[in-house]
LUMLOPA-71113 format. One record per residue (C-alpha): x, y, z. Coordinates in Angstrom, 2 decimals, decimal comma. Example, Ala and Ser with C-alpha at 12.3 -4.5 7.8 and 13.67 -1.06 7.14 Angstrom:
2
+---------+---------+---------+
!      c1 !      c2 !      c3 !
+---------+---------+---------+
!   12,30 !   -4,50 !    7,80 !
!   13,67 !   -1,06 !    7,14 !
+---------+---------+---------+
This chain:
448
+---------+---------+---------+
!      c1 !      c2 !      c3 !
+---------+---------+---------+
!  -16,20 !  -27,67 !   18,28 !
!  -18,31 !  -30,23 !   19,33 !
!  -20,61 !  -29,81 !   16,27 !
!  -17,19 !  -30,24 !   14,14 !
!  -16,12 !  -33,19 !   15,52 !
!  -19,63 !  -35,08 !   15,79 !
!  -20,39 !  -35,71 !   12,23 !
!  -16,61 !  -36,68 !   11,65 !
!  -16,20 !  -39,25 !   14,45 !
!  -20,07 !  -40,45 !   13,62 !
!  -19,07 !  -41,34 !    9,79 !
!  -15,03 !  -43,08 !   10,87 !
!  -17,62 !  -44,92 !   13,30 !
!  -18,99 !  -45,96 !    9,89 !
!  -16,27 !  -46,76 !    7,89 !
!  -14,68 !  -48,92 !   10,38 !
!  -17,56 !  -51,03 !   11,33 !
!  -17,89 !  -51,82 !    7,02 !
!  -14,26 !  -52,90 !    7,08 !
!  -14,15 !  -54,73 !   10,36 !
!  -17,24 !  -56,94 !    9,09 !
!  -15,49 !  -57,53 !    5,78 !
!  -12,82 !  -58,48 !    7,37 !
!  -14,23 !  -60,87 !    9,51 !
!  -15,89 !  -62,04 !    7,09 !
!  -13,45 !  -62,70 !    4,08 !
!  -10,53 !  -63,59 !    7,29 !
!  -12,69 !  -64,78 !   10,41 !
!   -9,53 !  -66,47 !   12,36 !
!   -6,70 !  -64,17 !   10,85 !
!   -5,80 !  -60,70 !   10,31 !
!   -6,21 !  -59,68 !   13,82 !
!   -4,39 !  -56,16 !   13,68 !
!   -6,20 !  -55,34 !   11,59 !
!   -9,44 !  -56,19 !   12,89 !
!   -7,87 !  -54,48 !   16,65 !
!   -7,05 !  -51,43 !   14,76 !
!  -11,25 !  -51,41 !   13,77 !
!  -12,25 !  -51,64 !   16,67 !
!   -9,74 !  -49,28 !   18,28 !
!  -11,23 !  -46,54 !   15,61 !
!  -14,55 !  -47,31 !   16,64 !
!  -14,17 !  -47,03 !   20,28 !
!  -11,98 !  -44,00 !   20,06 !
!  -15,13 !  -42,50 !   18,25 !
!  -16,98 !  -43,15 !   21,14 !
!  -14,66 !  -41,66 !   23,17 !
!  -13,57 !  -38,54 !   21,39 !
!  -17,40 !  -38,01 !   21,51 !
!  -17,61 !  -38,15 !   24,85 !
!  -14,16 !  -35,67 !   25,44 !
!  -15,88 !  -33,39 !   23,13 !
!  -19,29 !  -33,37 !   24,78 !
!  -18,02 !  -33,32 !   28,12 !
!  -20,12 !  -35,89 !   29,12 !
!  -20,26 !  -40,11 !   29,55 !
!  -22,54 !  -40,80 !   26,49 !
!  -24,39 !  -44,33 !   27,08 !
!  -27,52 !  -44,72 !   25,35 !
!  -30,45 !  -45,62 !   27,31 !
!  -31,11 !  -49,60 !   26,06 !
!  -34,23 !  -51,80 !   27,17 !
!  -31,08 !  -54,32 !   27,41 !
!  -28,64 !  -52,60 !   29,48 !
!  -29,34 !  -54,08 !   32,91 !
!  -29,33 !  -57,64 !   31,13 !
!  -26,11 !  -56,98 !   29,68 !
!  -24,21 !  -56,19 !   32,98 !
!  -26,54 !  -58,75 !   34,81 !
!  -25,38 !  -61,05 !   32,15 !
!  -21,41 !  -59,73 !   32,58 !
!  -21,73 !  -60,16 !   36,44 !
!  -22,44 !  -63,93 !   35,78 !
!  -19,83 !  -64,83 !   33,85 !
!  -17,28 !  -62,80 !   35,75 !
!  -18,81 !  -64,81 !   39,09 !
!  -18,51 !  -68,31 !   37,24 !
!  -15,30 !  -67,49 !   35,86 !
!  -13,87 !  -67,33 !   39,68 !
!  -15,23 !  -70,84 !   40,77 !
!  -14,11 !  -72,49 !   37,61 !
!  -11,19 !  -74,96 !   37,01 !
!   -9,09 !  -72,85 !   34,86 !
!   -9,78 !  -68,99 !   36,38 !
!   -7,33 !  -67,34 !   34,04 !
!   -9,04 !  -68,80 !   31,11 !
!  -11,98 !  -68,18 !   31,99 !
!  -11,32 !  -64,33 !   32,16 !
!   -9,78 !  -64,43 !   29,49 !
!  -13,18 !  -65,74 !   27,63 !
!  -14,81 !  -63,25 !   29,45 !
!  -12,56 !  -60,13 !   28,45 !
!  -11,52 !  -60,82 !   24,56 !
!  -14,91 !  -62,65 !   23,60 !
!  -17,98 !  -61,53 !   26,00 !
!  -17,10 !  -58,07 !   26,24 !
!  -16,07 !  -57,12 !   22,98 !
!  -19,60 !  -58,36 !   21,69 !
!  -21,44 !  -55,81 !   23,98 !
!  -18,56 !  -52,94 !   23,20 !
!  -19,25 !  -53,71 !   19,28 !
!  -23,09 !  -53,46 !   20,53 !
!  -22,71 !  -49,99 !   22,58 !
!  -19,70 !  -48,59 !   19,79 !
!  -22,61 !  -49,16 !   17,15 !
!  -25,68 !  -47,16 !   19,12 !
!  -23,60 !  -44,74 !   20,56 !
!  -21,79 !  -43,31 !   17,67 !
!  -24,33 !  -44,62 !   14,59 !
!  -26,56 !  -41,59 !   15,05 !
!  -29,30 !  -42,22 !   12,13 !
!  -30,84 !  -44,53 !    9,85 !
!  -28,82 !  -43,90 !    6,46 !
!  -25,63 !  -44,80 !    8,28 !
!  -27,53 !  -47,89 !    9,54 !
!  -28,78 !  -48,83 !    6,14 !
!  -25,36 !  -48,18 !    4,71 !
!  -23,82 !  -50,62 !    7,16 !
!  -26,68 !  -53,33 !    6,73 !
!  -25,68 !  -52,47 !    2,76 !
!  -22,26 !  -53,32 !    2,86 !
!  -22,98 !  -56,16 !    5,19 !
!  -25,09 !  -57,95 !    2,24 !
!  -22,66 !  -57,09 !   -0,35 !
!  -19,92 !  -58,79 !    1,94 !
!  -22,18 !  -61,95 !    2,42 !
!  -22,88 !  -62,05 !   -1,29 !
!  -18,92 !  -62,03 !   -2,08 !
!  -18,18 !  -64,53 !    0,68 !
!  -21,03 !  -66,92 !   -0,81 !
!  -19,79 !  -66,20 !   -4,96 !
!  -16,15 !  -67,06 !   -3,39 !
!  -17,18 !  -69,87 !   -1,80 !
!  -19,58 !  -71,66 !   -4,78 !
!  -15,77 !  -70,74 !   -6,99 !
!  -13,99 !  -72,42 !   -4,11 !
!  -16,37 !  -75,61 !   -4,21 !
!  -16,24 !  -76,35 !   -7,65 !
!  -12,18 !  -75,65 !   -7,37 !
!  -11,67 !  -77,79 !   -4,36 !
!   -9,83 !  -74,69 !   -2,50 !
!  -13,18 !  -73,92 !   -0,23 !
!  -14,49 !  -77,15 !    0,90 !
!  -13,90 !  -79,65 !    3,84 !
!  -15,53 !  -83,19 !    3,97 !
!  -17,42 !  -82,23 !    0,69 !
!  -19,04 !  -79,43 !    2,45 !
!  -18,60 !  -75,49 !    1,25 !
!  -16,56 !  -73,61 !    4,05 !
!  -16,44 !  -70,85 !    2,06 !
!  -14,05 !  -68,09 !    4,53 !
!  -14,52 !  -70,25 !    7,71 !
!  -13,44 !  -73,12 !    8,90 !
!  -16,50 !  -75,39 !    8,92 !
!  -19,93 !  -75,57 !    6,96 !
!  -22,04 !  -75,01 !   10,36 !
!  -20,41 !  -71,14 !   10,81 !
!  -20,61 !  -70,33 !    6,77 !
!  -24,26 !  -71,55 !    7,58 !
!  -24,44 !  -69,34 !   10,59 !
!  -23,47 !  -66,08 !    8,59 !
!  -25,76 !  -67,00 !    5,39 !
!  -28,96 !  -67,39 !    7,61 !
!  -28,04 !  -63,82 !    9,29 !
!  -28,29 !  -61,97 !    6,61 !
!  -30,86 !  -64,36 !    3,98 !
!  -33,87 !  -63,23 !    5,98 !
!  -33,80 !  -59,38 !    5,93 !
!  -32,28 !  -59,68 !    2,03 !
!  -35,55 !  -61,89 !    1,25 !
!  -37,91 !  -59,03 !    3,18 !
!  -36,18 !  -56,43 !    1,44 !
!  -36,60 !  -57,96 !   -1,84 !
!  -40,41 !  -57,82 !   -1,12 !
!  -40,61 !  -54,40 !   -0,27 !
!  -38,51 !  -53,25 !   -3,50 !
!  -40,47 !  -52,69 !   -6,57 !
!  -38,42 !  -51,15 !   -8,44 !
!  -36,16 !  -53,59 !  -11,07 !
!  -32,55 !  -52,59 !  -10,24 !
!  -32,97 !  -53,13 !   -6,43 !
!  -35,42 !  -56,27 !   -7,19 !
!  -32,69 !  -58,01 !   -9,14 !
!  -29,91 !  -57,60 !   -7,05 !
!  -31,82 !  -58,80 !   -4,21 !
!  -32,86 !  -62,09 !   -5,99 !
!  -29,14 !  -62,51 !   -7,39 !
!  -27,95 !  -62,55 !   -3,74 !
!  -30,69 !  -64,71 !   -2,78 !
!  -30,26 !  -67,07 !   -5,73 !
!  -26,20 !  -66,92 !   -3,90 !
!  -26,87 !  -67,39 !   -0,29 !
!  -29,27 !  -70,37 !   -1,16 !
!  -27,30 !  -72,43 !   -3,61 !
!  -24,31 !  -71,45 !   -0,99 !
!  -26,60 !  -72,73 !    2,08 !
!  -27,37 !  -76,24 !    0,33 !
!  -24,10 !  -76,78 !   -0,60 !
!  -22,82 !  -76,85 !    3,28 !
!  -25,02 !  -79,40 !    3,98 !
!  -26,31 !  -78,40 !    7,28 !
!  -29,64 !  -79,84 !    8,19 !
!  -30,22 !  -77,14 !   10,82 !
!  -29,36 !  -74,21 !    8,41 !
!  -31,80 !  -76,05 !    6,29 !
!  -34,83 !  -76,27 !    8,41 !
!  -34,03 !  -72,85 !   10,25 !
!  -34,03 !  -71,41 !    6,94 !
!  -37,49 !  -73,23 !    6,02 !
!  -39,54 !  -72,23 !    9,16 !
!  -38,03 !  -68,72 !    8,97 !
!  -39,12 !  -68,07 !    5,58 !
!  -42,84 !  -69,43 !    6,69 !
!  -42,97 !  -67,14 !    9,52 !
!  -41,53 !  -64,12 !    6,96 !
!  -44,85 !  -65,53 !    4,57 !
!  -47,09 !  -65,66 !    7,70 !
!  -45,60 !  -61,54 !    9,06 !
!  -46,86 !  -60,47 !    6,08 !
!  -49,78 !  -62,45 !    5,04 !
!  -48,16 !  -63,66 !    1,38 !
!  -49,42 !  -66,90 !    0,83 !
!  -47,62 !  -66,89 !   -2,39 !
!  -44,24 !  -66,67 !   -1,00 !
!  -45,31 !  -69,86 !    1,17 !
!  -46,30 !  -71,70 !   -1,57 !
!  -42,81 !  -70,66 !   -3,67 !
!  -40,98 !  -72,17 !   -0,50 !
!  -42,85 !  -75,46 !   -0,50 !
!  -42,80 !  -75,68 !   -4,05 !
!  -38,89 !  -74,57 !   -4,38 !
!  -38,00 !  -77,23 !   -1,77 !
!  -40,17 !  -80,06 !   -3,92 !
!  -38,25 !  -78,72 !   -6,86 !
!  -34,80 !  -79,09 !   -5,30 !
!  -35,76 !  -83,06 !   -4,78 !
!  -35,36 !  -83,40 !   -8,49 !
!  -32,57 !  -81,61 !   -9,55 !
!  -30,16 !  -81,89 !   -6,52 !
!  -27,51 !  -84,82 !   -6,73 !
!  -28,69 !  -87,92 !   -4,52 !
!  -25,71 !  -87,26 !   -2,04 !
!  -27,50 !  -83,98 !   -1,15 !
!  -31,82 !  -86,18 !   -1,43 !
!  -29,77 !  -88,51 !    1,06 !
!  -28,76 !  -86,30 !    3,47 !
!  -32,04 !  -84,49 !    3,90 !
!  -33,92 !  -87,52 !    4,27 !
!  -32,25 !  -88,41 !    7,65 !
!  -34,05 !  -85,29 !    9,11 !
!  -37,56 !  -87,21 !    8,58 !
!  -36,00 !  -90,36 !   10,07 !
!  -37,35 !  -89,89 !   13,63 !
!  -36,94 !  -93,17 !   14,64 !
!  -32,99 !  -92,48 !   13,90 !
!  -33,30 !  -89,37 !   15,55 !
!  -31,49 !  -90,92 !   18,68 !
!  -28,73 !  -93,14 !   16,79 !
!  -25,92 !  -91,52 !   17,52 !
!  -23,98 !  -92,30 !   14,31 !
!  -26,76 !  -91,35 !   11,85 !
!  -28,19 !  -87,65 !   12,38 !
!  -27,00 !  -86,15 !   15,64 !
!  -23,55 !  -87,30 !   14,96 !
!  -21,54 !  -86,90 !   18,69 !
!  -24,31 !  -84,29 !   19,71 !
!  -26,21 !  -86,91 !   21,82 !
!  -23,11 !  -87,79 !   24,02 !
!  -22,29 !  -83,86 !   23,95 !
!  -25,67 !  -83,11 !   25,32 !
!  -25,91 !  -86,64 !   27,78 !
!  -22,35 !  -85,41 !   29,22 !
!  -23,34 !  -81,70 !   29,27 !
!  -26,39 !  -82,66 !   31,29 !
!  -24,16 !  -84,99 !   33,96 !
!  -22,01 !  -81,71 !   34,25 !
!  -24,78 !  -79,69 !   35,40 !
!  -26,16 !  -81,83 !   37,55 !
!  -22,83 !  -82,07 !   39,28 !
!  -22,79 !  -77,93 !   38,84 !
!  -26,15 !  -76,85 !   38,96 !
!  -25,93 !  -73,27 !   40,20 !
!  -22,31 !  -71,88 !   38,94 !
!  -21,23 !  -73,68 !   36,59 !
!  -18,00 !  -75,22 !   35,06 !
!  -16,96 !  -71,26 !   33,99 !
!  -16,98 !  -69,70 !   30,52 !
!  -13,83 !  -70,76 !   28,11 !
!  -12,90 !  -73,74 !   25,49 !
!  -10,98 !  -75,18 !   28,31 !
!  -13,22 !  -75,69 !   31,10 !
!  -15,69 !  -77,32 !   28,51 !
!  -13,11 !  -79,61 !   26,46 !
!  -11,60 !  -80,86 !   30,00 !
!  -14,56 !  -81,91 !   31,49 !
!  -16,16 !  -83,45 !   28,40 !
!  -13,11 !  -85,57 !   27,94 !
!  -14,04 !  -86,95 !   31,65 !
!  -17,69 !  -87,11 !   31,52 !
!  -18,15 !  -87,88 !   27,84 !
!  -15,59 !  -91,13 !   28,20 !
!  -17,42 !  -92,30 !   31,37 !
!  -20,70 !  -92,22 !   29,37 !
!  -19,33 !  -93,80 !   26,41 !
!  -17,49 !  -96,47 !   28,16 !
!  -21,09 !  -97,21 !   29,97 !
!  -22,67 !  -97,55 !   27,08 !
!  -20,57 !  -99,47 !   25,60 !
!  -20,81 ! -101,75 !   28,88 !
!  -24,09 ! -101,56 !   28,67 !
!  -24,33 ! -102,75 !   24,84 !
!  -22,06 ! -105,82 !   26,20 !
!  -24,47 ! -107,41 !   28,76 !
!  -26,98 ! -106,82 !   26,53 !
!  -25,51 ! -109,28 !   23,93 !
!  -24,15 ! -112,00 !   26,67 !
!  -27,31 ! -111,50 !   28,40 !
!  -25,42 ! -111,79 !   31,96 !
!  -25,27 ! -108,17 !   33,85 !
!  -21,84 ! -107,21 !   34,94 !
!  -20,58 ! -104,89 !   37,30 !
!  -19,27 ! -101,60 !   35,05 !
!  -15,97 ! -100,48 !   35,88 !
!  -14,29 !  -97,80 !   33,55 !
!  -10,69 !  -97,39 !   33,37 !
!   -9,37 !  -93,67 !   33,87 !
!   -6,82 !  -94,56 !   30,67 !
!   -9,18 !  -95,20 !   28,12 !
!  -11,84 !  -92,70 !   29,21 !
!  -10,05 !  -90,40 !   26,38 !
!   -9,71 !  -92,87 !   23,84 !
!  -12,54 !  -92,21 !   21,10 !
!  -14,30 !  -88,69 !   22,53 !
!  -14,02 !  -85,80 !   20,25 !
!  -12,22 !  -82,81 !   22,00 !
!  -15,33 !  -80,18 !   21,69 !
!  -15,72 !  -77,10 !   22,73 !
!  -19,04 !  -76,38 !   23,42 !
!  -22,01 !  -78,35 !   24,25 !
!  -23,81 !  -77,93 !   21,34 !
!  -27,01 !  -76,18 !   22,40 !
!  -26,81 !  -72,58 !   23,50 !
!  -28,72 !  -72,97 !   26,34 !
!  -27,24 !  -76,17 !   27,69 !
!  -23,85 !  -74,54 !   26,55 !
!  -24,67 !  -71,14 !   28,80 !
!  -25,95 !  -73,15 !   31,70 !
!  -23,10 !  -75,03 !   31,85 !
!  -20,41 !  -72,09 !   31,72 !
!  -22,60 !  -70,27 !   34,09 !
!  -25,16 !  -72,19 !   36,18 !
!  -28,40 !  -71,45 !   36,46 !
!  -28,52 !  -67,68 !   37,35 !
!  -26,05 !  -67,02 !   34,19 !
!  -29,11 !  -69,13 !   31,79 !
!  -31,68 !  -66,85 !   33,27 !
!  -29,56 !  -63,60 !   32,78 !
!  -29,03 !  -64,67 !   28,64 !
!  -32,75 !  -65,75 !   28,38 !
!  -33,74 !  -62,41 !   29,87 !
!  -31,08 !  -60,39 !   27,83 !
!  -32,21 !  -62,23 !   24,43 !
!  -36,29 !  -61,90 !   25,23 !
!  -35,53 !  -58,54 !   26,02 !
!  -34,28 !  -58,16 !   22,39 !
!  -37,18 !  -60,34 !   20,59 !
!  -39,59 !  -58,31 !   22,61 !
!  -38,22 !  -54,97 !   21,48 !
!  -38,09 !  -56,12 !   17,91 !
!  -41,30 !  -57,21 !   17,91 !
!  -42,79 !  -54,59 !   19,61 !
!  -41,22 !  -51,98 !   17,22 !
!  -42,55 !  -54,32 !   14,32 !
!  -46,12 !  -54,66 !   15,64 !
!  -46,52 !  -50,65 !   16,01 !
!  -45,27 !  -49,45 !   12,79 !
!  -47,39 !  -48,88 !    9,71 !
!  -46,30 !  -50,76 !    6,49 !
!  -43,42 !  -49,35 !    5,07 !
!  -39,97 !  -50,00 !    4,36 !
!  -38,86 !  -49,66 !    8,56 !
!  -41,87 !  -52,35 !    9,43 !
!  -40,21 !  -54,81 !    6,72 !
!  -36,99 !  -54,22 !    7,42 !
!  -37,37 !  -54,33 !   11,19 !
!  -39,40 !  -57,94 !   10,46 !
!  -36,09 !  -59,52 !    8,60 !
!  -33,70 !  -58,49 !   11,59 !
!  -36,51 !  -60,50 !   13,59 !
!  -36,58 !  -62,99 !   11,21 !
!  -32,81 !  -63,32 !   11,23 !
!  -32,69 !  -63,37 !   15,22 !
!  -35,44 !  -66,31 !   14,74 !
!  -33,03 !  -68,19 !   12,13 !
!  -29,86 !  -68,13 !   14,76 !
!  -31,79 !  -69,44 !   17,76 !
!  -33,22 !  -72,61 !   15,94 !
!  -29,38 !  -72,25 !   15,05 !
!  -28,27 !  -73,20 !   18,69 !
!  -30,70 !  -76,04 !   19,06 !
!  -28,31 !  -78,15 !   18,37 !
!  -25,18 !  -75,79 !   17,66 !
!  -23,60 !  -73,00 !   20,17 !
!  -23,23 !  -69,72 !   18,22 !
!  -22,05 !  -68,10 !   21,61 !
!  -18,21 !  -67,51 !   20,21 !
!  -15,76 !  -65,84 !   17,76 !
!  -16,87 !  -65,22 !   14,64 !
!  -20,77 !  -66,08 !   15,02 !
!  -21,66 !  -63,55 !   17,99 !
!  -19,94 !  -60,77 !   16,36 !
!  -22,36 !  -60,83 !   13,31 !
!  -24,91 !  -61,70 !   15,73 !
!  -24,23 !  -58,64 !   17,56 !
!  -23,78 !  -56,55 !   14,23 !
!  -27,72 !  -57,42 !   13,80 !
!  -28,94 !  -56,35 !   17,31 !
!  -26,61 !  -53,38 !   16,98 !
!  -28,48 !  -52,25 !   14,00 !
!  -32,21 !  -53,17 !   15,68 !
!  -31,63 !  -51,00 !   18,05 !
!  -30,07 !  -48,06 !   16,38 !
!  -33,18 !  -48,45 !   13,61 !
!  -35,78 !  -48,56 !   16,93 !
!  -33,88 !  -45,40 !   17,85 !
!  -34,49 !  -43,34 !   15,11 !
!  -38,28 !  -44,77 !   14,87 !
!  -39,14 !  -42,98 !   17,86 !
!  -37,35 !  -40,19 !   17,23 !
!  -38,91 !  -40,34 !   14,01 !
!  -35,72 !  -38,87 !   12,12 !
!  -37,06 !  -38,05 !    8,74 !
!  -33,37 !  -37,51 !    7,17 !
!  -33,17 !  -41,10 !    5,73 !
!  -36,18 !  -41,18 !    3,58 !
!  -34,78 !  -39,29 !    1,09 !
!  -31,04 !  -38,86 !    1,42 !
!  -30,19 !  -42,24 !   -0,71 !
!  -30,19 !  -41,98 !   -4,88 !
!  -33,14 !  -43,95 !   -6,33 !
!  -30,38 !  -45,81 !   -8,71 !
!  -29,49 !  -47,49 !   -5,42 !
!  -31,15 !  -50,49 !   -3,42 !
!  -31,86 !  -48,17 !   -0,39 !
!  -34,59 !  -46,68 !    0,94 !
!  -36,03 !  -44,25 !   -1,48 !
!  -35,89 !  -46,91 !   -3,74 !
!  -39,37 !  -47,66 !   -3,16 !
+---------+---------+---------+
């Protein structure tokens, strides 16, 4: 029986991770039955699995102990926080659905073709989502603030989701020599680039840059260096002065710290986030939107009013004593939600001890990425395993000055480490059913 039911619930696993990333991709803040009914499927795999076996299936991890240690946090902070029943909430619907997508992928994913045709559809999603939105620019329909948004909401999550998946397409595309596979790989390139300029986010931008040197660097190709550099000198001439403009503020250094010009309200964001974990070093404000948009409306008005004092006695050259009205310490302050910084944005959800459980969680990942990269001989795992790096690389320099910590953008996050680790799995088990399973017509692979 068991035998029956394994390869069954294994490939329903399958389907329904495809369609639950296509539908989070094509409908990131709607559709939610259906994207409940996904994840139902997948977890009742896991489940019917373990009825079957007659056994609790949980595959062993390097990042298991992280993961609770980093649950345990956030259920702690969530209990000293303002709002406690939002802060569970956070905790319940966002932080512990990422990990169940996580252990529904490595427990019921049992080999590398399923992997590959996951990773598969997930690049022929991300090419759709990036041809829809270059036909929404041009139409008006996709855009907001003259910036694609493609499916989502704003430029920096479109941005998010390109530089995902732009890494391990562009290491794929070198391993590929055959023209078929080559071709489509450079067509979804050509897409996710053209896509990626036309939200206009700096950090994509340089993310993307120093990922694609480290990719050239991995595996010793000065040429694909050199067609970086020389594509980005190339895009200077041809791009539309709006787009010359904006990428020239990243140079401006000694604008770095205006906030009006590049950081935009980042620089009270992080000045207020910083005054809230001084004032809550070791627990926190707790996880949630809530917590975060309340106490930057306090703390971000008293800064700005400051300043703005500040600015004052400058000009009249007289000092003054500053006193800030509690009615106007509203007025003017966006209503964020995050801190903008992931690790400014953890550390103030969670305190200290909930920072050093992500940082350990997340090096545990880089380390077993790299690890798996640095022992395998060249071949189509060692590439492939060096884009998923690559694309882990591209998100961090992601939250240097953005928080990708939430609904939609750790779900594809978690997609990617999800597929590491079930790829690192069948390494070392060295499964040799995926080598040759996949038709040569098709970028997979055999296609080499």
């Amino acid at each position: 029986m068991n035998e029956l039911i394994k390869p069954y619930t294994s490939r329903i696993s399958e389907y329904a991770f495809i369609t639950y990333f296509f539908i989070l991709s094509f409908f990131p803040f709607n559709a939610d039955i259906i994207k409940l009914l996904c994840f139902l499927i997948m977890f009742g795999c896991w489940i019917a699995r373990m009825i079957s076996e007659k056994k609790i299936l949980f595959t062993k991890t390097s990042i298991n102990i992280p993961v609770f240690s980093f649950l345990l946090c956030s259920l702690g902070a969530s209990f000293y926080s303002a709002h406690i029943k939002n802060s569970l909430e956070t905790v319940v619907h966002n932080y512990l659905i990422y990990f169940l997508i996580f252990y529904c992928m490595v427990n019921t994913i049992q080999n590398q073709e399923q992997a590959w045709r996951i990773l598969k559809a997930m690049l022929i999603t991300c090419g759709l989502v990036c041809a829809y939105g270059l036909y929404g620019y041009y139409t008006g329909i996709a855009t907001r603030d003259g910036r694609l948004v493609a499916t989502f909401e704003y430029h920096s999550r479109i941005a998010k989701y390109i530089s995902l998946l732009l890494p391990i397409a562009v290491c794929l595309f070198l391993w590929y020599k055959d023209i078929v596979s080559r071709l489509s790989l450079a067509l979804f390139v050509l897409l996710c680039t053209f896509s990626l300029i036309l939200t206009m986010s700096r950090t994509s931008w340089i993310a993307i840059l120093i990922t694609m040197l480290f990719i050239g660097f991995a595996v010793k190709k000065k040429l694909l260096m050199f067609i970086v550099i020389g594509v980005c000198a190339l895009l200077v001439f041809i791009l539309p002065s709006k787009f010359i403009t904006h990428a020239k503020t990243i140079t401006q250094v000694n604008k770095l710290f205006d906030s009006k010009k590049i950081l935009g309200e980042r620089l009270l964001c992080w000045k207020a986030s910083i005054a809230m974990i001084k004032d809550s070093p070791l627990l926190g404000i707790g996880p949630g939107k809530k917590n975060f948009r309340d106490a930057f409306q306090q703390y971000g008005g008293k800064i700005k009013e400051a300043e703005k004092q500040m600015k004052k006695e400058k000009i009249s050259g007289q000092p003054k004593e500053i006193k800030i009205k509690k009615k106007n310490l509203t007025k003017k302050v966006e209503k964020l939600s995050h801190a903008h910084n992931i690790f400014l944005h953890i550390w103030l959800e969670m305190g200290i001890v909930g920072l050093l459980a992500f940082l350990w969680l997340f090096v545990t990942v880089f380390y077993s990425a790299i690890k798996s990269w640095r022992s395998l001989k060249p071949g189509y795992e060692k590439i492939l395993l060096l884009g998923i790096t690559a694309s882990l690389i591209s998100i961090f320099l992601h939250g240097l000055t953005d928080s990708f910590w939430k609904k939609p953008d750790a779900l594809f996050l978690w997609y990617i480490v999800g597929l590491l680790f079930v790829f690192i799995r069948s390494i070392s088990n060295d499964n040799p059913v995926t080598h040759y399973s996949i038709p040569n017509k098709s970028i997979g692979p055999s296609a080499t």
